[in-house]
Each structure stands twice: as C-alpha cells, then as structure tokens.
N, C-alpha and C positions, 0 to 999 in steps of 0.2 A: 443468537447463534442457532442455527438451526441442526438436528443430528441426523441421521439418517433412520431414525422410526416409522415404522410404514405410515403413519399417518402424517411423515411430511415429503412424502416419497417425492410427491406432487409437485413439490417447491424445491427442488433442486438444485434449479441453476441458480435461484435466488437474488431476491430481487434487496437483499437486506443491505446493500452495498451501501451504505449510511449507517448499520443498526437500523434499515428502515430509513427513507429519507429525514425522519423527524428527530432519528435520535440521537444524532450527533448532532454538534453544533455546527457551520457554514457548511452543511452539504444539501445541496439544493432536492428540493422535491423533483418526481417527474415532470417531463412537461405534457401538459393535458389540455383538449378544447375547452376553451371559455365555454360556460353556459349559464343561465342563468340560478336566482335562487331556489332551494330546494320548496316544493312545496310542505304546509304542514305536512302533510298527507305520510311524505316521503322522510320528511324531520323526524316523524315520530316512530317510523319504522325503521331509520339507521341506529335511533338512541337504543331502541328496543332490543334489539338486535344487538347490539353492543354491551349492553346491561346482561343481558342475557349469557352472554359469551365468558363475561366475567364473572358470574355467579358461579356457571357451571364448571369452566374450565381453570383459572386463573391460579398460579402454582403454591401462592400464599393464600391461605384460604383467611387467616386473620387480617390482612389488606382488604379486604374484598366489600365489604360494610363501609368502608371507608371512603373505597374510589366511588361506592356508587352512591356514594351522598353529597360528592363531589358532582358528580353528573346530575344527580336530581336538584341540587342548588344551579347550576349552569342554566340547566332549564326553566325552572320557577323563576330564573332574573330574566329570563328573554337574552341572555347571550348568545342562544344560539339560533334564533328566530330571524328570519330572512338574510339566512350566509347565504352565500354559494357552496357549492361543494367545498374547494379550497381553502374557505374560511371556517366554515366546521369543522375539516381536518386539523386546520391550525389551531382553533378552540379546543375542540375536544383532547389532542395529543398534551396539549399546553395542561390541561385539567388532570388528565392522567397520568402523566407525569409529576406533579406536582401532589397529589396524592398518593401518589405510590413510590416514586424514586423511582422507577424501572426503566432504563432504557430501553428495554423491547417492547412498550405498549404504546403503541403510537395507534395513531388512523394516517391514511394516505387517499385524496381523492387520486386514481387512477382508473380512467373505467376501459382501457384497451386491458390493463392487468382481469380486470373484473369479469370483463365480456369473454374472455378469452376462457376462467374456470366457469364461466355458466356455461362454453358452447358442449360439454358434455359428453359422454363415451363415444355417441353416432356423430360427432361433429367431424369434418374432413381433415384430415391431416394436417391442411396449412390451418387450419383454427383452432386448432387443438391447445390447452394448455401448455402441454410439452411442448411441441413448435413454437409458443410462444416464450419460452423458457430459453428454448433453443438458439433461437434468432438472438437474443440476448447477450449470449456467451457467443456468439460465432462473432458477431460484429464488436464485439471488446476483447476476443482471443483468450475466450477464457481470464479474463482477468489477469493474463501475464504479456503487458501491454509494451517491457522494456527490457530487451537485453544488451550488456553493453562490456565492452576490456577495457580497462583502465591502464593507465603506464603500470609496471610493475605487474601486469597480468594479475592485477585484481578485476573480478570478473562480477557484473551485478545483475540483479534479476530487477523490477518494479512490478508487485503484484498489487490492482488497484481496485482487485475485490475477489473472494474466494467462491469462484462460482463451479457448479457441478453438472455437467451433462455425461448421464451415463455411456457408457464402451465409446467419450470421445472425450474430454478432459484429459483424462490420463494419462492419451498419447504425446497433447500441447507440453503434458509437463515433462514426461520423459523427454523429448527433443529440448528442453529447457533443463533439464537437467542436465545430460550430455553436453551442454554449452557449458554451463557451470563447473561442472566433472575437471576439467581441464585449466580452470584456474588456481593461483596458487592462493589466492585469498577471495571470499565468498561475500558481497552486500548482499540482501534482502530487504527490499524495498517498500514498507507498509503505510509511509505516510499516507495518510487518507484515507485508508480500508477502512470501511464500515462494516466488514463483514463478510457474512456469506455461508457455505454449506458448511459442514464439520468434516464430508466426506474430503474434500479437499484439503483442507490442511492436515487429516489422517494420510495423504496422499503424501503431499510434500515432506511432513514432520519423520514420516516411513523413512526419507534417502539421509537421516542423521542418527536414527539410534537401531539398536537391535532387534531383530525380526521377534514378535507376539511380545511387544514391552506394551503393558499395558499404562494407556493414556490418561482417562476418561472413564469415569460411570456417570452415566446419566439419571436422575431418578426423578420422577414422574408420578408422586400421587399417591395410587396403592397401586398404579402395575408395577410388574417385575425392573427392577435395576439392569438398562442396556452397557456392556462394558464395550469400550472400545480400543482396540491394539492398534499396533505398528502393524502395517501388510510383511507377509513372509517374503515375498516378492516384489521386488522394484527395477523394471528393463533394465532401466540406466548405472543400474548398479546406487551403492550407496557412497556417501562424500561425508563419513566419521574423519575426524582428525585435521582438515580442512580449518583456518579460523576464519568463524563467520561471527558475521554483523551485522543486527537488524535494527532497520532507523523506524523509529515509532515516534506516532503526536498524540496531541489530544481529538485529532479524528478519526483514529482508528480503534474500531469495539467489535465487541462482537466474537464474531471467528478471525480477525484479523485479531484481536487479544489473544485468544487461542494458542495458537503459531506464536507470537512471542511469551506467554505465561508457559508455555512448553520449552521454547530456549532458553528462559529462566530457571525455571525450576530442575531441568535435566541437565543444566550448566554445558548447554550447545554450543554458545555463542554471548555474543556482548551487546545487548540491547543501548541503541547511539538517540539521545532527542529528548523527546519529554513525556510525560505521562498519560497516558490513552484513558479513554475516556469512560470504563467501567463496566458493562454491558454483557453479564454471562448467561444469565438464563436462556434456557432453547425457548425458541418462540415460533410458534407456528401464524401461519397469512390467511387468515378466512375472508373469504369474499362477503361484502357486506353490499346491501342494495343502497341506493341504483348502483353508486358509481364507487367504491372504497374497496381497501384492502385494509383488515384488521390486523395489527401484529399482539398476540397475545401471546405471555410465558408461562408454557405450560408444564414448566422443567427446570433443574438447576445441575450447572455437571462439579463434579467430586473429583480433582484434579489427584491421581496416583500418587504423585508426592505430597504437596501442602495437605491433601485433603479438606481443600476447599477453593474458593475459585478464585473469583477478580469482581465480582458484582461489587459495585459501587466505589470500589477503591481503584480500581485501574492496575495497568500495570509499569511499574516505577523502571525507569530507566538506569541502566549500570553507568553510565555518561549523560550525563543529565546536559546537553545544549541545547540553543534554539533550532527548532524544526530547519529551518532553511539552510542551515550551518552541519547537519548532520552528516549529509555524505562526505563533506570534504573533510571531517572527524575523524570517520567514519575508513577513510581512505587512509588518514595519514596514521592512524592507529595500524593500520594492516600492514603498511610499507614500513614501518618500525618497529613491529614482530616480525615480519617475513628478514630484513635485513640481520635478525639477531640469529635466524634460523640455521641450523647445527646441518652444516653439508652444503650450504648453498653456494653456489660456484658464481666465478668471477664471475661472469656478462650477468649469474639472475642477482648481482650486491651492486653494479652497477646501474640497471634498469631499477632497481628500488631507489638508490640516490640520486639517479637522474626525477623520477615519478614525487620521491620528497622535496626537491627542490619547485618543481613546477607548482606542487602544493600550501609548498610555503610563501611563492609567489602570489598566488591566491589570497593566502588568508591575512597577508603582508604587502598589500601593491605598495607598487613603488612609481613614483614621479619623477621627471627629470623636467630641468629647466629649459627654456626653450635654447639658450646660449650654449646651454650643455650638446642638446639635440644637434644643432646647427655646427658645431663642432665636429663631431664624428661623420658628419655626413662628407660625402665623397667617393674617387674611385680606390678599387682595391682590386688590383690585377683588374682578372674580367669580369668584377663584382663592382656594383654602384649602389649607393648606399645616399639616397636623397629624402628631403626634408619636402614633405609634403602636408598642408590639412594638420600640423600641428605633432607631424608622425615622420618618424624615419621608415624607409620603405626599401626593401631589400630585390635589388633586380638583378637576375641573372641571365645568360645567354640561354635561348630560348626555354623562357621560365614565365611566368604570368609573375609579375609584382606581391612581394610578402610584404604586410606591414608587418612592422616589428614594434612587440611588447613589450615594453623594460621589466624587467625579474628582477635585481638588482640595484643597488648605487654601483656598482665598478664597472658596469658598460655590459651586459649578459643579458641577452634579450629573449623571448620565447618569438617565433614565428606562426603570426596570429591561420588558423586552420588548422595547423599540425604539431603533433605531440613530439615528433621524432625526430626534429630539428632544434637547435636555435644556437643564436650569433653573441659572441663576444667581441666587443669592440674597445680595447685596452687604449685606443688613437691610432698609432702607428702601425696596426694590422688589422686585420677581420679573419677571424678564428671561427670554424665554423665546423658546431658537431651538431654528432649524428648519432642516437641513441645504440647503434647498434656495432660503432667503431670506438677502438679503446684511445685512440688523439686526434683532435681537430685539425682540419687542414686549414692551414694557414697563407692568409693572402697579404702582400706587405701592401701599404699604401702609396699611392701615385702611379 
C-alpha cells in the first residue's frame, strides 16, 4: 500500500493494482515485449541492485539476512542464469516471497514502467513519469470502472484499483459519489483490487466518517510517524447512515484492504465474500535496470482502532460467501434491511419486494416443463404469448418480442432485458406488472 510520503509522491497513480502484479494470486503481470535472456553482465547488476535495496531499506530489518540468503542460494544453484526478464521476475518474487511472507516484495519485468522513471526531470512531458502514471488512471477512470441502480434503488460503485492522479482523481470520485449520494443502499465493489495509493481511499473512506478522524499512522524506520485523517472537506458531501456493503476476495490487498479493514474496524458497513489476501505494509516501486520495477516495504500502518493492521492475516469477512455469489448477497441483504426501514413509504416497500423477488429468482431458478411451456402459450387480448427455441416469448402491438424467464412454479415470469416488467400467467389470463403500478393489468385469454 502505498502512503502518500514524499518519497512515494512519484508513484501515485500506482501501478500496485495486484499488490503489484505478483502479489496476489490469478492477477496477471503487465504485458511487456518479449526479449531475449538477460546477459550475465545485466543478471548481476539487477541482483545487486536488489540485494542492495533490501539491506538498506527493507521495513524488517530482522528479515533481511534471510531474504538475502535466499537470493544468494538462487544464484549459487544457477536458477537464475539465462531467464528472461519475465522469468527472473517470476524467480526472484517467488524467492522473496517465500522468504519473507511479504506481499509487497515482489520484482516486475516492466521496462515502459522503467523507461519512463529513467526519462528524468528534462524529459518532455508525454515521457515523463507522471504522464506515464497518468495515462494509466485516465484509460481505467481512475479505477472506478462501474456505476450502476439496482431494483430497490440499491446503488453500486466497482472500484478495480485505488489509483491517485493529483487535482484530478478527486473530481472522478466526487461525480461518483453524487451517483451514490442518492441511493437508498450503497455496494462497493473491491473484488480483485490489488491495491493502489492510500491518498485514494483517505478520499473515498472521508464521504463515511467525521471530518480529522484519524485513520492511519504510518511508521517508517527512525523517521517521524506520518498520521493520516479523514479530509475536512468532501464536494459531494458525506453518505454516514446510508447501509453499505463491500464485497471483498482473496485478490484484493493492499489499499483495496485498507477501504475495507476501515469499514470494519469503524463498523461502516458489512464486508460480503471471502478473505483478502493480507498485504499491509507501504511499499514503495524503485526502478531496477535494465528492465524491472522493485516493490519494496518500507513501512507498516498502525490502524487508529485495532492498532495494528492486516499483514498476513487478511481481512475476514462479516458474510463469509463465495466471491461470485457476493453481490447478489450482498443485494438481497440491503433489500431486507431497507424493507424493515422505519418511514418507508408504500411504492419504496413495494420496489424492495418486487427487487427481493427478482433476487430470489436468481439465487432459486426455476424450470418449467416443456408441456407446461406449451400450455400457457397463446393469445391474450392483444398480447401473444408463443412457444419458441424452447421459450415462451411475449409479443405485443408494436413492441420487439420479450422472452420470458420463469421466476416461479405458479406461472410469474421476469421479462428477459428489463427489471420493471414481468408476466403472470395463472392460464386463463396474462397479468402483467409494472414495478411502478400498484395492480396488474389484466388480459383474459382467447
């Protein structure tokens, strides 16, 4: 997790969206030109380099003797003697990891990440580090890649990496927040975050608790302990009292823990999935030659409540499901607190049970027989109701054809496209609502 220390100013927008590609598990590395294997030449100046970086900087100093006997056994067996780039990243991360527990020490061959901190203060603006940083976050929107309403005006965000570009991030969340703002129930979306800046989720974490609530201390070595608060100011205003839900896996670490070990511990919200993968230390990205980006941890943060983090233990889910099962959890949790909510008026207790039923549909299909199918088909007033491809198919006067989804055994179909419809077919009529009318209108049959 990276903090915002002047010495990671640089890495911003951050490229840790894995923990580093290496340090979670199924998140792919960059994609980089083939080339061939390193020369010694260049083998022995990345090791060096890397040995180096650990001696001096590395946040455990009693680790440090260790990894790097790890590395010097790697190299005495020739494991690492005619890789490729990408195969000494795979070695060496695989070795330091295993030596250390860390998920933030990885290596990455990336040499566009590489070339870009060599082009240096005089270099032109489009080559600049920062431009390079930048283009990152512009072409993934900052990392808030999903906004979306749900029935029941549960409203969700998917944030799929917590990336920082200064006087412009900000703005992406405010306008994401204001979407949010106006929901009656909040997801936040983390499966897969590997991470990212720390400025960023101090950003987002801001629009749930009280202005200067302190976060985070970060501490660092023998420098001074950086604290980190809630901003006093957030455009979008703040969204306390809202219930919010964040779905987390095992591949989100990092600052994507962060954001959820924060609505944990400050009892935000109700973390939906499984257990994230561990990864707290701040770790800063040193350019290694030719072609690599070092993730080294040079820090550990000191979490305002537990007073202490998530390294290595993750953070445990309050609804422990499987990842892919979460949002629809995740949903139906929010539509059965919102439903119980003290004030809610007819039409918002009816869009909740209309939104629960479609949900349970879901997590509940239902089959009908084909005799069944073939049965209900036919006309109904100016509605035809035909048995096509295995589907009943709902056609009306100039209307494009709905297949119809069975929801039910008693004949209650969803209309496949749209949330705001669906058909009852009991035989002898076709009932048909509409989420926003309090009775179906009814068509008799023949």
């Amino acid at each position: 997790m990276k903090t915002s220390r002047p010495w990671l100013a640089v890495l911003a927008s951050l490229l840790l969206l894995g923990g580093g590609a290496h340090a979670q598990p199924g998140v792919a590395p960059p994609v980089t030109p083939a080339r061939g294997p390193l020369t010694p030449a260049e083998l022995a100046t990345t090791l060096d380099t890397i040995e180096s970086v650990i001696q001096r900087s590395y946040v455990f100093p009693e680790k440090r003797a260790v990894i790097l006997e790890r590395l010097a056994r790697g190299r005495k067996s020739g494991r690492y003697a005619g890789n490729t780039p990408g195969q000494l990243a795979e070695h060496v991360t695989e070795d330091l990891k295993a030596a250390s527990g860390d998920g933030h020490l990885y290596l990455i061959h990336d040499p566009a990440w590489f070339a870009a901190q060599q082009a240096g203060p005089k270099a032109s603006a489009s080559d600049s580090a920062e431009a390079f940083h930048r283009k990152q976050a512009l072409r993934q929107h900052h990392g808030l890649t999903e906004l979306k309403v749900h029935p029941g005006n549960v409203r969700s965000m998917k944030v799929t990496g917590f990336m920082w570009v200064r006087d412009e991030t900000g703005g992406v969340y405010d306008d994401a927040m204001r979407f949010l703002r106006d929901g009656d129930a909040l997801i936040i979306d983390l499966r897969g975050n590997g991470g990212g800046s720390h400025a960023a989720v101090q950003y987002l974490v801001s629009h749930f608790l009280a202005p200067d609530t302190l976060l985070m201390t970060f501490q660092s070595g023998t420098q001074p302990p950086v604290q980190s608060r809630t901003l006093e100011h957030v455009p979008a205003g703040r969204l306390m009292g809202k219930p919010l839900y964040v779905l987390i896996d095992g591949r989100v670490g990092s600052a994507g823990e962060d954001f959820a070990y924060d609505v944990q511990q400050f009892k935000l919200g109700t973390l939906v999935g499984t257990r994230t993968a561990g990864a707290a230390n701040n770790n800063a990205m040193l350019p290694v030659a030719p072609c690599f980006q070092l993730s080294v941890s040079e820090g550990r943060p000191v979490h305002a409540v537990s007073q202490s983090n998530w390294e290595g233990t993750g953070v445990a889910p309050d609804r422990e499901v499987p990842a892919t099962e979460a949002l629809e959890v995740a949903l139906s949790m929010a539509v059965e607190r919102l439903a119980q909510r003290p004030g809610a008026t007819a039409q918002e207790l009816a869009e909740y049970a209309w939104a629960r039923a479609g949900l349970e549909a879901k997590r509940r299909p239902v089959s009908l027989s084909s005799a069944r199918l073939k049965s209900l088909a036919g006309r109904y007033g100016e509605i035809d109701v035909s048995l096509h491809d295995g589907s009943l198919w709902l056609v009306r006067p100039g209307r494009p054809p709905g297949r119809l989804m069975p929801m039910t055994e008693d004949g209650l179909f969803a209309v496949e496209g749209t949330d705001s419809l669906r058909v009852r077919l009991p035989g002898k009529a076709l009932e048909l609502f509409w989420v926003t009318e309090p009775a179906p209108r009814v068509f008799s049959r023949g």
